[in-house]
C-alpha positions as CSV (number, residue, x, y, z in Angstrom):
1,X,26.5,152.7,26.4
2,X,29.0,155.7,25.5
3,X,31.6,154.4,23.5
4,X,34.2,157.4,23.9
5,X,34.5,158.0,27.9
6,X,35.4,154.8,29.9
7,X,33.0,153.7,32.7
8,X,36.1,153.6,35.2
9,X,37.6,157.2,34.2
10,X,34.2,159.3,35.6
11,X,34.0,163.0,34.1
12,X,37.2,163.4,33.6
13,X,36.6,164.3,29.9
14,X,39.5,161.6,28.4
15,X,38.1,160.3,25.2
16,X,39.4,156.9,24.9
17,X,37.5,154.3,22.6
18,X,36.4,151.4,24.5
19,X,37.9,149.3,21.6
20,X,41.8,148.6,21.9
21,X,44.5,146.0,22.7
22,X,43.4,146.2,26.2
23,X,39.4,147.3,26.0
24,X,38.9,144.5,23.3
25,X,35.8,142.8,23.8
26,X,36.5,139.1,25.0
27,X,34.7,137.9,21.8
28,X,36.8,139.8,19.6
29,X,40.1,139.0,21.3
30,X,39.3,135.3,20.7
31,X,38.0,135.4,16.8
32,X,41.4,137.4,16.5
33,X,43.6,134.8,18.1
34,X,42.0,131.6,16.4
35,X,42.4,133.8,13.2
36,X,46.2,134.1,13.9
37,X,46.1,130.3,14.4
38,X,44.4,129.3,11.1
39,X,47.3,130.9,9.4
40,X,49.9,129.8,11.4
41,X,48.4,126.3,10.9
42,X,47.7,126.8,7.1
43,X,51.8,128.0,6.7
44,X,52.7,124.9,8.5
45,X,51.0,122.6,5.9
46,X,52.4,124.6,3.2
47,X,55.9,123.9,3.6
48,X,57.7,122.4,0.4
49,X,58.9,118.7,1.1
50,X,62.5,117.8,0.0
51,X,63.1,116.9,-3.7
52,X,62.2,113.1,-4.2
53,X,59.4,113.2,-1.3
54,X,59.3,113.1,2.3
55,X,61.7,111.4,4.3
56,X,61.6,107.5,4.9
57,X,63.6,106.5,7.8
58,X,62.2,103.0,8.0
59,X,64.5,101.6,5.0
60,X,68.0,102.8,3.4
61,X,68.5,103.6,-0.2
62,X,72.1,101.5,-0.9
63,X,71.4,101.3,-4.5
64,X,73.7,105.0,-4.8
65,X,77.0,105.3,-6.5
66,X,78.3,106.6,-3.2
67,X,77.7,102.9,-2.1
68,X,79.2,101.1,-4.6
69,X,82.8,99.5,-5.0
70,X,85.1,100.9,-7.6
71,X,85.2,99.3,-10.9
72,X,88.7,97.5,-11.0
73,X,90.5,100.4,-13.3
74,X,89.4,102.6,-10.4
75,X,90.7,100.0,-7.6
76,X,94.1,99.9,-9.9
77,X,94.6,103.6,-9.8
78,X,94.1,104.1,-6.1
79,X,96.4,101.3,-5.2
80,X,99.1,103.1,-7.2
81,X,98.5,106.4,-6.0
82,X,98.6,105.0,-2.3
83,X,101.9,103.0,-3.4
84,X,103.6,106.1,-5.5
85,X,102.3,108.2,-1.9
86,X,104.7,106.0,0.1
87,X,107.5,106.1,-1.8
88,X,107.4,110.1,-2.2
89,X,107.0,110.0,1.5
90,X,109.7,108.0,2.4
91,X,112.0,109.7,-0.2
92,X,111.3,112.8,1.5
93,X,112.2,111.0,5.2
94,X,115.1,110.1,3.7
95,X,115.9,113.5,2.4
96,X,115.2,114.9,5.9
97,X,117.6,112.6,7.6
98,X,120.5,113.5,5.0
99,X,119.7,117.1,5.5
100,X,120.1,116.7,9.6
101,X,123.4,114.6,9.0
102,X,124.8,117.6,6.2
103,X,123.8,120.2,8.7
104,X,125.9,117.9,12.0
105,X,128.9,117.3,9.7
106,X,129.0,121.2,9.0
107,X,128.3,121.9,12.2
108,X,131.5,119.9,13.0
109,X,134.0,121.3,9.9
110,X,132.8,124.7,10.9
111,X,133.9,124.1,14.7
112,X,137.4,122.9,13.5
113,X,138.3,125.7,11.2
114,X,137.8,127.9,13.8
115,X,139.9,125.8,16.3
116,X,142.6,125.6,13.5
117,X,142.4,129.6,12.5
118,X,142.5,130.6,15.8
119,X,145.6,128.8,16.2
120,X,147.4,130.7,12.9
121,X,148.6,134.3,13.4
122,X,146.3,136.9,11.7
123,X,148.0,137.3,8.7
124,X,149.0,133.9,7.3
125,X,146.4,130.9,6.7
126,X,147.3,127.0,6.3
127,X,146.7,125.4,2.5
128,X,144.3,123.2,5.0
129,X,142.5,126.0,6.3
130,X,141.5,127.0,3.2
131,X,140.1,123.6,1.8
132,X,137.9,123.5,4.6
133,X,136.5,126.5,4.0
134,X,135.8,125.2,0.6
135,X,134.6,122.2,2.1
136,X,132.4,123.8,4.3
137,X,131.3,126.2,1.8
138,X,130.4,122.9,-0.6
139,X,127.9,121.2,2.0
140,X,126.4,124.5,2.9
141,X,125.3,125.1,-0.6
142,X,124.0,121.2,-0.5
143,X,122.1,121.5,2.4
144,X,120.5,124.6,0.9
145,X,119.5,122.4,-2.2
146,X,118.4,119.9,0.1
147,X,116.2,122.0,1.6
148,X,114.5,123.6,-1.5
149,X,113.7,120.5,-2.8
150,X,111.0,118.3,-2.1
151,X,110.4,114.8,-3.4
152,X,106.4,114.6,-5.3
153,X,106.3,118.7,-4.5
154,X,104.7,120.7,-7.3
């Protein structure tokens, strides 16, 4: 048997070992595929378990601090968090509803000063004219506080 020239290629002169991916002796082929599963297998089996052992799914671990109830200082605490929670959130509804009543009533003063100044001539204003300006200018300035502020913010 020639190992270099191919039984199918004639005289053609090609070299071509009869030894390859594709001219592999059936033998061969197998031995290199049960190889490549040995090690594949071994790999598998080699695989690190979790810390504390394989899983158990048959029985729950409760015994965890995760599972616990609060000591009663720790029960305390959250209930006065929750409670201090409410009242900064209620402060701050309450300083959202003053804040859309300041901005109405402004809307309002501002909507009557121009009424009343476009009634005057251009070159005299009413005593009243001017306090509502002031007036107007007062709320303005508390509605900006208003705003900046924020009850439980830090």
């Amino acid at each position: 048997m020639n190992l270099f020239k191919s039984p199918d290629l004639g005289n053609r002169g090609f070299a071509r070992p009869m030894f390859g991916v594709r001219g592999m002796v059936p033998w061969a082929r197998a031995c290199a595929c049960l190889a490549v599963t040995v090690v594949l297998a071994g790999n598998a089996q080699n695989t690190p378990t979790p810390p504390g052992g394989p899983l158990r799914m048959d029985k729950a671990d409760l015994s965890g601090p995760a599972n616990q109830a609060p000591d009663p200082n720790a029960q305390m605490q959250m209930h006065d968090q929750q409670a201090k929670q409410k009242d900064l959130s209620a402060a701050n509804e309450e300083r959202k509803r003053q804040i859309a009543e300041d901005s109405a009533n402004l809307l309002k003063l501002a909507t009557e000063l121009k009424a009343e100044v476009d009634k005057t001539s251009k070159d005299t204003l009413s005593l009243n004219v001017i306090r509502k300006a002031g007036a107007i200018e007062r709320l303005a300035h508390d509605v900006k506080e208003k705003m900046k502020l924020s009850a439980g913010a830090n």
